[in-house]
N, C-alpha and C positions, 0 to 999 in steps of 0.2 A: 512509252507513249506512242499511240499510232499519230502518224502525219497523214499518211493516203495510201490509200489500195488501187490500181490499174491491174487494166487486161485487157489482152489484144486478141481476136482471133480464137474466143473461148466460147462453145456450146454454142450458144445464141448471142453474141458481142462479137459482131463481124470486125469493127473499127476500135479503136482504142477509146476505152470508156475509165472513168477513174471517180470514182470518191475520194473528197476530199474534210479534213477535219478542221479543216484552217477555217477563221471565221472569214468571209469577205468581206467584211470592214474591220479598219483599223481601230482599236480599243486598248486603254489601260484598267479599264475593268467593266469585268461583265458576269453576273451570276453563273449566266452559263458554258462560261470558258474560263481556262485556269493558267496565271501564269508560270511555263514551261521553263523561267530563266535559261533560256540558251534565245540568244541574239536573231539567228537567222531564224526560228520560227518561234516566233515570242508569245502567241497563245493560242490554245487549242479547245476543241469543241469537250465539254464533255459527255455529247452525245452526238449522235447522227441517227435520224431514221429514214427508212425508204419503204415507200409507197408505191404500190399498181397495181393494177387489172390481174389477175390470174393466168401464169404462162409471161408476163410481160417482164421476166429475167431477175426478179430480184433472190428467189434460193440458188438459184445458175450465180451470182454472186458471190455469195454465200458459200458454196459449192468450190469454185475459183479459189477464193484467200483459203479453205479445207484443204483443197488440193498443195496449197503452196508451200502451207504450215509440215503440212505431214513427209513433203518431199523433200525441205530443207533439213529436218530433223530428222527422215532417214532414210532418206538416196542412199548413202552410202553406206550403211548397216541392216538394213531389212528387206531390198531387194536384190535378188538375185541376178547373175548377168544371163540373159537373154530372156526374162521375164517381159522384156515392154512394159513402156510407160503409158500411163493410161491419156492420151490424146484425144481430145476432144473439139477439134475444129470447128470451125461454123462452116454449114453442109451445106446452104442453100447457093454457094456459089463454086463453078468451077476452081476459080485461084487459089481459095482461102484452104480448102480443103486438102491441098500438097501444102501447105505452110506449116510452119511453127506456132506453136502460140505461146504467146507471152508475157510474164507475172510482172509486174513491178512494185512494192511497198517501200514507202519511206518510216524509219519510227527515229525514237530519240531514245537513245540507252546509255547512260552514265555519261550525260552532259554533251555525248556526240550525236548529231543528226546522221542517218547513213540512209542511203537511197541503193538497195539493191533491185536487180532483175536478174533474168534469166528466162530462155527461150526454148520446148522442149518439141519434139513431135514423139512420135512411137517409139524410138530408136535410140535418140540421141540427145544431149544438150548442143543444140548450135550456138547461144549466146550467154554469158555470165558473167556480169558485173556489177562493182561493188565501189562506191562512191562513201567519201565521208567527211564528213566539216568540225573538226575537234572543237573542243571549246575556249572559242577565245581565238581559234584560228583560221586558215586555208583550208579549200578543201584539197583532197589528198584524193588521190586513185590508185585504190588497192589492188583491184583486181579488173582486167581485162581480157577474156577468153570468146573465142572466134572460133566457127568449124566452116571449111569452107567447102560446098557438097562440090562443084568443082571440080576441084584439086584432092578433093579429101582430107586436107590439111587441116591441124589445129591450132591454132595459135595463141599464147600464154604470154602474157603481161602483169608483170606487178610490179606495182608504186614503191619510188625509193625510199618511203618509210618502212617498206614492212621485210621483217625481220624473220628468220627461219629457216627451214629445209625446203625449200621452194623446188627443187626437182624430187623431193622426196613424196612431196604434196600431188604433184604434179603427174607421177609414176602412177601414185597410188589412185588417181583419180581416174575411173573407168568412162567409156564416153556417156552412158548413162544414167553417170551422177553427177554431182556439185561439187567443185573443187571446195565450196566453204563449208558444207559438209564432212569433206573427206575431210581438209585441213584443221576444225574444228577438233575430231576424232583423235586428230593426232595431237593435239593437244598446239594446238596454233594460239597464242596470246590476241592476232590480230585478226582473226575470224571467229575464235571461239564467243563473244559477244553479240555477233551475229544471230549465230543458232541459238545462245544463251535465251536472248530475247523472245526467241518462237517459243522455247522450251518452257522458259518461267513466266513470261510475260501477257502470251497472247492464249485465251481461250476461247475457242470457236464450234458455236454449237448447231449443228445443222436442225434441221425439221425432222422430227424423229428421234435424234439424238440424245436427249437428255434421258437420264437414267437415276434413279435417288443415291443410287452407291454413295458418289460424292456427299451427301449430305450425310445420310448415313455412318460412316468414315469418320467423319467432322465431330459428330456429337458421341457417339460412341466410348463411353466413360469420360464425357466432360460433360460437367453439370453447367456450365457456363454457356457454351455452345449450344447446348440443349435450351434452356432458356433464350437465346435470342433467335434461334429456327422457331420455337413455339412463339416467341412474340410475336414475327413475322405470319404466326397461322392466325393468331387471333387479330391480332389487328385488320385482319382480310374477313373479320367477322366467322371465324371456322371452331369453332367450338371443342378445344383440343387441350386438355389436363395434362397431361404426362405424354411420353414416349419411349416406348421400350426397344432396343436393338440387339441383334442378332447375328450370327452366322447360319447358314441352312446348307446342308448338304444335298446339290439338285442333279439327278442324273440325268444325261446332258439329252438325253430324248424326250425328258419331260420339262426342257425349257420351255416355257412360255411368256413370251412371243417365240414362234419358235424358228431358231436363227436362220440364214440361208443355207442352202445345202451343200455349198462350198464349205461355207465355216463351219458347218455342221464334221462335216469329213474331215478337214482337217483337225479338227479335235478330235476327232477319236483315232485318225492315222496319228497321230500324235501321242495315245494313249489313256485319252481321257473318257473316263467313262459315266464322271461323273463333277461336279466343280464345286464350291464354296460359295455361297453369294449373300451377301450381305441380305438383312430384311430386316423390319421395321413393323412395328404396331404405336397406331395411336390411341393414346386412352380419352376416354369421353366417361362425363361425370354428368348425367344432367340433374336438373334440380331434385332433388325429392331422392335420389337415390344416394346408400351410403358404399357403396362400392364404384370404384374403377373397372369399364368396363373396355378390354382394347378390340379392338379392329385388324386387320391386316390391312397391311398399307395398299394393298390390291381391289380391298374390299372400299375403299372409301372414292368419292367421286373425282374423275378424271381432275377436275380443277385445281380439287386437294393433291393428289397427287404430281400435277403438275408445281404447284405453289414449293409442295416440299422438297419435292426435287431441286428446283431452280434455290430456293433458301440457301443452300450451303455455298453451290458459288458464289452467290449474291454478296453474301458477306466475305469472303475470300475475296472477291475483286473491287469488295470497298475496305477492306481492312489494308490489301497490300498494293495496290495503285494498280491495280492489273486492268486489260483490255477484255470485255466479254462481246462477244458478236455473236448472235441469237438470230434464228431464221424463225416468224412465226413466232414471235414472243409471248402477240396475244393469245394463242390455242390455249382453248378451253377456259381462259381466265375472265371474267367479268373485268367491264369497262376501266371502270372504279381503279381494279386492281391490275388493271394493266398501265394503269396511267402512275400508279401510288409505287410502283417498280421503278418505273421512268425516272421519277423522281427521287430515289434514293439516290441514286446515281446523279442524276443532271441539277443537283440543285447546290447552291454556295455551300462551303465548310461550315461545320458548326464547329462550336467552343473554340474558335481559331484556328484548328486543325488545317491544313492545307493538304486539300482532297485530290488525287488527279486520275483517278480511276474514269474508266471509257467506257459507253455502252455504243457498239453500232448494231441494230436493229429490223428487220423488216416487221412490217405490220398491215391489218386491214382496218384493225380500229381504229376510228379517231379522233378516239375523247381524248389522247396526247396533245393533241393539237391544241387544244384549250387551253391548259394550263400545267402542262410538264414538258414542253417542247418549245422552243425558242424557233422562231419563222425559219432563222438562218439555219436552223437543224435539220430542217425537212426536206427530202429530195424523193423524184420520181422515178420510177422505172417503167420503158413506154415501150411498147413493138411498133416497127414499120409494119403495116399491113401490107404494103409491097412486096418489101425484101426481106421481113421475119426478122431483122434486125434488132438487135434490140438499143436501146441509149439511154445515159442517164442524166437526168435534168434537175437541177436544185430550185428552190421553191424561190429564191431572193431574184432566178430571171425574169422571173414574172413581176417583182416588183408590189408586193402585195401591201397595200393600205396598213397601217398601224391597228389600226383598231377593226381590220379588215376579218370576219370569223374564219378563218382557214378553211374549219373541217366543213362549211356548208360551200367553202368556192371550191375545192377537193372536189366532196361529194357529185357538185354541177355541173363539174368538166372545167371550169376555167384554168387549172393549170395541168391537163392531160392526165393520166397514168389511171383510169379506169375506163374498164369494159362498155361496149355499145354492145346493149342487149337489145333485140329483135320482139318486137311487139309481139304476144299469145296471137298465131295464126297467121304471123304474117313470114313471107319471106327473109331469112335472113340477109 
């Protein structure tokens, strides 16, 4: 279960900006929050979306918790030492741009709340710590690590509860990786829940990102799975009988899209000359005819494609309580069906089931707002036009009337995070 995402000092987040999943009012029940049973954060949003202008930071978010997920799970296995870490400071100021910049997430994994960060620039980790409140108890400080540029000094603190090889942890930990990481790796009882949690728990899908494999994967000699990805096409009104899947053997210059030409090179400095890739065909039946007729999943329109892709997570992070975060949710999707997604997710359990599955989202549409988003779910992302700053703002500051329509006070400016467009002909 996520609690909140901060960043300090990232792309365009000069100042520490944070989302959070906490509802800000206090509730014992609310459709669109679930109770967490753990004391100090006792309910949580089952969605969060964010809203703004184009450029006004919300994939740069998105982007951030990418960066965070992929470094915690493998600093210490998939880069190499003196590779550099990829630092992305905020530029428009002299100070910001010699700093570090800084990750913080709070979740809740097996009844413990843990509040980790960590601080990176090009080179090095200067900051990593790791906070945690058992259940039913204190919180406990597991890990405290310091570099001081200085002195050049490191310095290593851990909590009298944790138990281990701690200078073994410690040896092995290079300065440009994560000790929870490295400790993880090594098979640490008291970090490995840490990473467990980026590993099983959190899926993070940038703009671009999403690829049908996963669905693909999923249904692939399961007649069951196959039927509820096809429910999900039809009920989006998509006209789709059957589905057939595949292996294809694609050699790797005739990938299309065709990769970058780093990844490119590396695959073939690698020895690849060709790869496996999953594929898919949808069959269409229409009325009057007595044959199945399939498509290549290539051949059918961006939305469908899009639809089937996003299908198999969709159910994977409602079937196992998992966290999905989607940049551009709505691409390519009609209103309808960008809002009827929202809702699988953000809406009460059925048949008793106790659902805790998360969506956090960016969006431009906003037929959510209507009636698959809860006021307190809604939050902006706004630029200074000053300082190119960027900041983030929840919709409940403004205070909005009950019965107030959201998406036309949005749309008017009354609560910021869209564009001032420059009249045809006139000076910007």
């Amino acid at each position: 279960m996520l609690v909140s995402f901060a960043v300090t000092n990232y792309a365009c987040f000069k100042d520490r900006q944070e989302l959070t999943l906490k509802p800000p009012r206090r509730t014992d029940h609310d459709e669109f929050s679930f109770d967490t049973g753990v004391r100090r954060v006792p309910r949580l949003h089952r969605a969060v979306s964010l809203y703004g202008a184009n450029a006004s930071g919300k994939s740069r978010l998105i982007q951030a918790l990418a960066f965070a997920d992929s470094f915690v799970i493998g600093s210490s296995k998939r880069r190499q030492t003196g590779e550099g870490i990829r630092h992305e400071p905020f530029r428009f100021d002299a100070e910001t741009r010699s700093r570090p910049t800084t990750f913080e997430i709070s979740f809740i994994e097996s009844g413990s709340v843990y509040e980790y960060g960590f601080s990176v620039d090009s080179e090095r980790v200067h900051e990593e710590w790791l906070l945690q409140w058992p259940a039913g108890g204190r919180q406990r400080m597991l890990l405290d690590r310091e570099y001081d540029p200085a002195t050049g000094e490191e310095s290593w603190h851990f909590g009298a509860s944790v138990r281990g090889e701690k200078r073994a942890w410690q040896a092995s930990t290079r300065p440009d990786t994560l000790l929870v990481s490295t400790a993880a790796q090594l098979n640490s009882e008291v970090f490995k829940p840490v990473v467990a949690w980026f590993q099983q728990s959190l899926r993070v899908v940038p703009a671009g990102g999403l690829f049908p494999a996963v669905t693909i994967a999923m249904i692939d000699g399961d007649e069951r799975a196959t039927e509820r990805v096809l429910g999900i096409l039809r009920e989006a009104d998509i006209a789709v009988s059957s589905v057939r899947t595949g292996r294809e053997s694609v050699r790797v210059d005739e990938l299309r899209p065709a990769p970058p030409p780093e990844l490119l090179k590396k695959l073939k400095d690698d020895g690849h000359t060709s790869l496996d890739l999953w594929e898919a065909h949808l069959g269409h039946r229409p009325g009057g005819c007595t044959e199945t007729h399939f498509l290549d999943l290539d051949e059918e329109s961006d939305g469908t494609q899009r639809l089937f892709a996003l299908a198999g997570p969709w159910l994977d992070v409602l079937d196992n309580d998992l966290v999905v975060v989607v940049d551009e949710l709505d691409s390519s999707l009609h209103a309808h069906l960008t809002a009827a997604l929202v809702r699988r997710i953000n809406s009460a359990p059925r048949e008793g089931k106790s659902r805790r599955a998360q969506l956090v989202a960016t969006l431009h549409d906003t037929s959510p707002m209507k009636n698959a988003l809860d006021r307190d779910q809604i939050w902006f992302a706004e630029k200074d036009p000053t300082t190119e700053a960027s900041s983030l703002t929840p919709l409940s500051v403004f205070k909005p009337r009950r019965r107030e329509p959201l998406d036309r006070g949005y749309l008017g400016g009354r609560y910021g995070g869209v564009p001032v467009i420059a009249e045809y002909g006139q000076e910007a």
